[in-house]
N, C-alpha and C positions, 0 to 999 in steps of 0.2 A: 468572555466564555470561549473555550477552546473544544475542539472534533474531533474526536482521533473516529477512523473508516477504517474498517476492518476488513480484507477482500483476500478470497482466496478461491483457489480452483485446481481440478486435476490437471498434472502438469507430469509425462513422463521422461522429462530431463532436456536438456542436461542440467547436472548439480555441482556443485563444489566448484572448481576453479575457471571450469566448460561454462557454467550457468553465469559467472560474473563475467569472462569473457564475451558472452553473447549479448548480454544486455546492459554494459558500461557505457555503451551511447546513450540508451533509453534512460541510463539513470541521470546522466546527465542534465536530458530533456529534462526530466522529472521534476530534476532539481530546481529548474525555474517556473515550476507552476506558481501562477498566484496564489496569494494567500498557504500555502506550503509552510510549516515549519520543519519539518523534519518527516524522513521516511524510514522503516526500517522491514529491509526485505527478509521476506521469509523462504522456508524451502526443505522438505520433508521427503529425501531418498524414498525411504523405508514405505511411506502410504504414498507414494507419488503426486505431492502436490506442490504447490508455489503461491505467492501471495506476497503482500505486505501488509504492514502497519503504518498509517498515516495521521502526524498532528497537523491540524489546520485551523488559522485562527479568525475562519468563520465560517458558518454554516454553507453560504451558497456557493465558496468557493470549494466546499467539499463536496458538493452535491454535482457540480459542475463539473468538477473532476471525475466524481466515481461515472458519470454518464459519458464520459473524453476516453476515461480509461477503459470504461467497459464496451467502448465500441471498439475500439484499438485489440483489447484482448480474443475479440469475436471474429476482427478481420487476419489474427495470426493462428485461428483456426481452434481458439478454448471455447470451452459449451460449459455447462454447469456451473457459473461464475458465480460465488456465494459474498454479498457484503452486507454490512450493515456500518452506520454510523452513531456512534453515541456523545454523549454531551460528558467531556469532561469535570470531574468533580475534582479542581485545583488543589483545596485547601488541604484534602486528604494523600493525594498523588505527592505533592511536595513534601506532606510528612513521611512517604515513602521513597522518599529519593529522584521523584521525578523529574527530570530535566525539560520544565516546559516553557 
């Protein structure tokens, strides 16, 4: 079974080329989280918010993570951090094209 965490929050910039500059380290980091398969960052000018999308191919290391990450987000100064984790349903995602 696979995780994907869904987390986002108000975020008033930067965006576009600023926002990948500023946090190309952090993704780095990111990228060696245990249990990690893949992440894909989000990021919404226009309602001012940031976030991502995360697969993970097991519960506690998602769980671990969103508590890693949500203290991380609290100590660069975000409030209102909204997530939730759900259980992947494989067989239907892959007849959708999912890459999981």
């Amino acid at each position: 079974m696979k995780y994907l965490l869904q987390v986002d929050f108000p975020h008033q910039g930067p965006f576009g080329e600023e926002f990948t500059g500023a946090f190309t380290d952090l993704a780095k980091d990111i990228a060696e989280e245990s249990g990690l398969i893949w992440k894909v960052w989000t990021e919404n000018e226009a309602t001012k918010e940031a976030g991502g999308i995360y697969l993970f191919d097991n519960l506690q290391d998602a769980q671990r993570y969103l508590d890693k990450h949500t203290k991380r987000l609290e100590s660069f100064g975000y409030g209102n951090i909204r997530a939730k984790i759900f259980n992947v349903n494989e067989p239907l995602s892959l007849i959708d094209g999912a890459k999981l």
